[in-house]
N, C-alpha and C positions, 0 to 999 in steps of 0.2 A: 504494500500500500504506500501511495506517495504521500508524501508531507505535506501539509498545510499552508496556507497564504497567509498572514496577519494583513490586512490592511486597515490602519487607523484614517479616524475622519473618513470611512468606510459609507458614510450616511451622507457625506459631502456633495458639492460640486462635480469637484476631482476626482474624489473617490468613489463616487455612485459611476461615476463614468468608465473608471480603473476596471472597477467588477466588473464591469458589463461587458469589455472589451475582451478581461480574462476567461469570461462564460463564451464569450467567442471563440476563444481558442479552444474550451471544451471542460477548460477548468475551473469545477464549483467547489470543490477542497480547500474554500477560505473561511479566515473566521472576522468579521467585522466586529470591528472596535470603535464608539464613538460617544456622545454625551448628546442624547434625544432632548432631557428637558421639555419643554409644554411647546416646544414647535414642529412645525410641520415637515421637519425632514424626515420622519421617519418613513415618508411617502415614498422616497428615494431607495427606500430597502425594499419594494417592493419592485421595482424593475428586474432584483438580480436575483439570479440563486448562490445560496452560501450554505456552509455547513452550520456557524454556529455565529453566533453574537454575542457579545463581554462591552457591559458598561465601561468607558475609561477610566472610572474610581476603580473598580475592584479589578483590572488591568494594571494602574497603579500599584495595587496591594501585591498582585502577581509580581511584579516587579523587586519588591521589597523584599516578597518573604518567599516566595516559592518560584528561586529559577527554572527547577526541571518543567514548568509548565509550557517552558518556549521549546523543547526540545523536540516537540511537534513540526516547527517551523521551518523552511527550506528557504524562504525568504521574507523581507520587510519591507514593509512599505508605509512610513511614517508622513501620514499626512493631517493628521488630527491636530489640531491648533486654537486659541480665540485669532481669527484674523478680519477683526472689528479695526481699520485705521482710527479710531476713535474713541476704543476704548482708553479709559483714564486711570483704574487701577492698576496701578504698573506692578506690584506684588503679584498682583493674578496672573500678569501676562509671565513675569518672571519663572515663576511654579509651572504655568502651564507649557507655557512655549519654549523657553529653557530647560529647568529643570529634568522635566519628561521627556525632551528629547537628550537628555544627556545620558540621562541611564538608561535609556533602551538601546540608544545607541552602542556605549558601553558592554550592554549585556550580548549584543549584537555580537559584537565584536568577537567577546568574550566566545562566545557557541559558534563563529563560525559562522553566520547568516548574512548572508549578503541585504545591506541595508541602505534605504534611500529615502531621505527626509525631507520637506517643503521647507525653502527658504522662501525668499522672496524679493523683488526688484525692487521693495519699500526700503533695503537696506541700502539701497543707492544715493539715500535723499534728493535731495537738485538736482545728481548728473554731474555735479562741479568737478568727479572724478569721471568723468567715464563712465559708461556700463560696460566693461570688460570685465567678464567674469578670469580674466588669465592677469588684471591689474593688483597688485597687494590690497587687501582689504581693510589693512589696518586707518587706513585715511576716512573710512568711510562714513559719512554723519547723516544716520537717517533722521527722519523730520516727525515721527511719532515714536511714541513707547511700541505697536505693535513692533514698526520696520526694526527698533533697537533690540527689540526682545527675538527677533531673527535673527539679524547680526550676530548678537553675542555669541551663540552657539557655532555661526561660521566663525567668527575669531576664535573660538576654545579649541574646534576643530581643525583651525589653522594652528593654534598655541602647541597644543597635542599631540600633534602628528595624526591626531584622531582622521584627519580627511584623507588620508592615504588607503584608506580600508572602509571609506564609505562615501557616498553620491549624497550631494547637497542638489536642489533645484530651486534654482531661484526665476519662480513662475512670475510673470510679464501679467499683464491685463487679463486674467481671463473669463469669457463670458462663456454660458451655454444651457441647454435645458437641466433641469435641477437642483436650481441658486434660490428658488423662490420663497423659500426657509432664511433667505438670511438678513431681510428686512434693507434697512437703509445701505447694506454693505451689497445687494443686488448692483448687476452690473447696470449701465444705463441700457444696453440694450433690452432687459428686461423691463426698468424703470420706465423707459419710452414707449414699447412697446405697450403699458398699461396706460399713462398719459394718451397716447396718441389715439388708443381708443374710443379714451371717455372722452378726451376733451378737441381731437380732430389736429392738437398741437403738441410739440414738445420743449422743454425749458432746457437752456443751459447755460449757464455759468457765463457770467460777464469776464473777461480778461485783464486782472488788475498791472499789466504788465506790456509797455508800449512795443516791443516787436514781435504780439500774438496778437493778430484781433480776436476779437467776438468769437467763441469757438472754433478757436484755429491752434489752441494747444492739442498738444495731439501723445497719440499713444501707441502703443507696441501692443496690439489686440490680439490673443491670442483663443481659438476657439477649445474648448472644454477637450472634444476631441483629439485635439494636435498634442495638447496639455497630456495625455492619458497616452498615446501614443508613444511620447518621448520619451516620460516616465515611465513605459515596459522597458522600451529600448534597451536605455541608459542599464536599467537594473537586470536582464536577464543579457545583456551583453556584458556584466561588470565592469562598465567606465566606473572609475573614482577619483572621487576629488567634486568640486561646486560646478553648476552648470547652468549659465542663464538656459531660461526656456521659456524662448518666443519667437517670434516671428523674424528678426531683423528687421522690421518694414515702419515706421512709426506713420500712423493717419491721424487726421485731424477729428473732434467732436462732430465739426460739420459733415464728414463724408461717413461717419458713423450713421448719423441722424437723417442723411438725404438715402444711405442704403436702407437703411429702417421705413423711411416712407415709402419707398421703390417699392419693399417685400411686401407689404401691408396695403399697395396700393392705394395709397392717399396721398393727396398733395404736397409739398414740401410746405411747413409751417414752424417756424423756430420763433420763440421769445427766449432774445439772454436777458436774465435774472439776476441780483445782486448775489456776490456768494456771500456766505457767513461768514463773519468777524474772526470767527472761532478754526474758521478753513484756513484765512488769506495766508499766515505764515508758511502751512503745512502741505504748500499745496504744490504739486509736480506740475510742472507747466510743459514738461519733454519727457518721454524714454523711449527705448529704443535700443534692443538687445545684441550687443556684437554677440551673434551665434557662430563666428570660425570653430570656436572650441566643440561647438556642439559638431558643426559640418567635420570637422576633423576626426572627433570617433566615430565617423561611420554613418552617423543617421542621414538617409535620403529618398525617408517615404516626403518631403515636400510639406507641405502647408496650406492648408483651404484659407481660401481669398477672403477681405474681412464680407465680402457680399455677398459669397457663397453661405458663410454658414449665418452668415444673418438669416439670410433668405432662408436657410435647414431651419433653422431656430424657430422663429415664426411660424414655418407649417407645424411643426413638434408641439410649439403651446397652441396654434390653432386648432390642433388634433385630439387638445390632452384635454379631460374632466377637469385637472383638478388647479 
């Protein structure tokens, strides 16, 4: 009998999408790991099949007091996180997003499992360095307690030698069906996509900053799928070490918003909005993934266009009940 999948944040975005890709290959021998709480992710468990399900507290407890439980595991896949840009308890993100990925990684290690965690492009802050994920990281000053509580763990994992025996990804923009659990941290394509129904328009973000107009800051979109795709790759090829994961390609709000009316068939209608006081500092005006390191190990199944999987996305929630 073969071993077991661990996949955390299993109930996720990402990880609803991981499963599903793995059930494509044929493999339901996973155990999902994630923290349901009173929202509606748990809808996302209902797309795949898996063997078994573990709260992430008493995953934690596994952790502490009974290693032989991972001895089951053939691989990891560490995507469970708060990746709230706005959360303000920095102790919680600490614990959670540190912490837990230290020791599993660790234990990881420890057993022999080949293991691949979620960073993130929020560890970029501005851009002021580069998105080179092959640049030293120790310069790096992200712009929230989320992006810093990513960081840490890729500097520990750079301090430690830890990254030489495991895959970091540091996921880019990404949108796709499945996010609808995660409230104000939805992508805009989802956000617009709800806008644009009820109200025929969609809002975005005025540009406090004179060489962007009006929704002309732009991003490195990448779609759920591609996201899930790279993260087998990377992990059933054993690359080690961090790896941005995106597109290379950075588009503007507007060509987001004009693909969004295309797929939905409605006119183009934008109103820019003030952003919040509480944003203006914090806020990414560029990125934009140098993927050589990704092209360099190997990966070359390509990339769906940001209007391709708009337009996927849209038929998917025009299709879905829920």
């Amino acid at each position: 009998m073969s071993k077991n999948i661990l996949v955390t944040g299993g109930a996720g975005l990402i990880g609803a999408q991981v499963v599903e890709d793995l059930n494509s290959e044929g493999i339901s021998n996973i155990i999902i790991s994630d923290h349901l709480g009173t929202s509606e992710k748990w809808k996302n468990l209902r797309r795949n099949f898996y063997l078994d399900y573990i709260e992430k507290q008493a995953l934690r407890e596994r952790i502490s007091k009974d290693h032989s439980y991972f001895d089951q595991f053939s691989h990891i896949i560490h995507l469970g996180a708060c990746s709230s840009t706005t959360e303000k308890d920095a102790s919680y993100l600490i614990e959670n997003n540190y912490h837990f990925t230290k020791d599993l990684a660790h234990l990881a290690v420890h057993k022999k499992i080949p293991f691949v965690y979620a960073s993130s492009a929020a560890t970029y802050g501005e851009g002021e360095f580069g998105y080179d994920d092959r640049s030293p990281i120790q310069e790096l000053k992200p712009l929230n307690m989320y992006g810093y509580s990513k960081h840490l763990f890729d500097l520990y994992a750079e301090k430690t030698g830890l990254k030489e025996y495991i895959t970091g990804l540091k996921y880019f923009n990404v949108f796709g069906f499945g996010e609808a659990h995660k409230g104000d941290m939805r992508s805009l394509v989802l956000k617009g996509y709800e806008q644009i129904k009820t109200t025929g328009k969609l809002k975005l973000f005025k540009s406090y900053k004179s060489e962007y107009a009006d929704g002309e800051q732009k991003r490195d979109f990448l779609y759920a799928k591609d996201a899930s795709r790279i993260t087998l790759y990377l992990l059933f090829h054993q690359k080690k070490g961090i790896f941005n994961v995106g597109r290379g390609q950075a588009e503007s709000w507007n060509q987001l918003a004009e693909a969004l009316f295309q797929a939905m068939k409605k006119p183009v209608n934008i109103e820019y909005v003030e952003m919040p006081e509480s944003l203006r500092g914090k806020y990414q005006y560029y990125t934009c993934a140098n993927i050589h390191k990704l092209q360099e190990s190997g990966y070359a199944k390509g990339f769906t266009s940001l209007g391709s999987a708009i337009s996927e996305y849209v038929t998917l929630l025009e299709s879905s009940s829920d």
